[in-house]
C-alpha positions in Angstrom: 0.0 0.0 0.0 2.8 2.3 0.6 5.0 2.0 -2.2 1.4 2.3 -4.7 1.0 5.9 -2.2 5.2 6.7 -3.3 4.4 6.0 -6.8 1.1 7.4 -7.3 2.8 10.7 -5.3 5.9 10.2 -8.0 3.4 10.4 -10.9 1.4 13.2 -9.7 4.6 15.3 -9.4 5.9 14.4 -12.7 3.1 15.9 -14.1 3.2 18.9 -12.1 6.7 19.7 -12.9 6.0 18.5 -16.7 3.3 21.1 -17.1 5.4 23.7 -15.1 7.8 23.0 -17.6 5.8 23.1 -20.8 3.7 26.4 -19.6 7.5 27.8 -19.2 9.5 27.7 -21.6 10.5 31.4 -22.7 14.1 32.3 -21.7 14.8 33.7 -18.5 17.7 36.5 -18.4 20.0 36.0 -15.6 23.2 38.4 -15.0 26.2 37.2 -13.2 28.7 39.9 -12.4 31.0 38.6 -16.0 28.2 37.3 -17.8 24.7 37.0 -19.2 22.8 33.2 -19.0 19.7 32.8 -21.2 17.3 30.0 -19.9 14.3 28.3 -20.4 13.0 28.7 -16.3 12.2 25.2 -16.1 15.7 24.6 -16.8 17.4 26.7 -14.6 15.2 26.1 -11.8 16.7 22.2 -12.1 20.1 23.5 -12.0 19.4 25.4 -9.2 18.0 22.5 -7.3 21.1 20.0 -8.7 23.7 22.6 -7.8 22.0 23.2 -4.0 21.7 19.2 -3.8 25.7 18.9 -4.9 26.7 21.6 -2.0 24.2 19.6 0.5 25.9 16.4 -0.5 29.9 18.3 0.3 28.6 19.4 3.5 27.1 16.1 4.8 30.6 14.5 3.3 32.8 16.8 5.7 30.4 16.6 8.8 30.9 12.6 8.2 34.6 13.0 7.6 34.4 14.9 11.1 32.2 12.5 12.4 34.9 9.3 11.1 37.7 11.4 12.7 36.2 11.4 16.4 35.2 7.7 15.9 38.8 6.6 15.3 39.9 8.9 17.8 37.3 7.8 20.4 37.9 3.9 19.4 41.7 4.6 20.3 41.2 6.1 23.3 38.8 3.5 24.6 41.6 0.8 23.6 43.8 2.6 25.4 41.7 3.1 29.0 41.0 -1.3 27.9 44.7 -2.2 28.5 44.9 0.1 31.4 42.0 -1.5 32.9 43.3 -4.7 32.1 46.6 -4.0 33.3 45.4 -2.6 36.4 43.3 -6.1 37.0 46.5 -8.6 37.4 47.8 -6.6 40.1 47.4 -8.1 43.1 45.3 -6.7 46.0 47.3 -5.4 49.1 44.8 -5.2 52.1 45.7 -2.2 54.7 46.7 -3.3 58.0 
């Protein structure tokens, strides 16, 4: 039932963008400080959308560099505090007196 809902949703987007599209197709003007960029709008609203999705992709690809970095780090530390621990356990107990 869910993946009918996804596809049915799928199609009824399609369609909404298709028409978007077709209704706009006259060149859009855009001016960049060096240069001019003549664009159907459907267009460059999907390059738009591709270029935002490409910079979301570089930032979730640091944050999980960071995030693989304090793993590693964190994994080394605990193996380090693990052979203190067990290092610590073969000593043998001295009682006060």
């Amino acid at each position: 039932m869910r993946k009918l809902l996804l596809i049915t949703l799928f199609m009824v987007m399609f369609l909404i963008s298709a028409a978007f599209a077709a209704f706009n197709m006259e060149p859009v003007s855009v001016k960049f400080y060096f240069t001019d960029l003549s664009l159907p709008l459907a267009v460059l609203l999907v390059l738009t959308l591709l270029i935002g999705m490409l910079a979301g992709a570089v930032v979730m690809w640091a944050r999980s560099l960071k995030i693989r970095f304090d793993n590693h780090r964190l994994k080394h530390k605990l193996s380090l505090s693990e052979q203190e621990l067990n290092s610590l356990r073969i000593l043998p107990i001295k009682e006060p007196r």
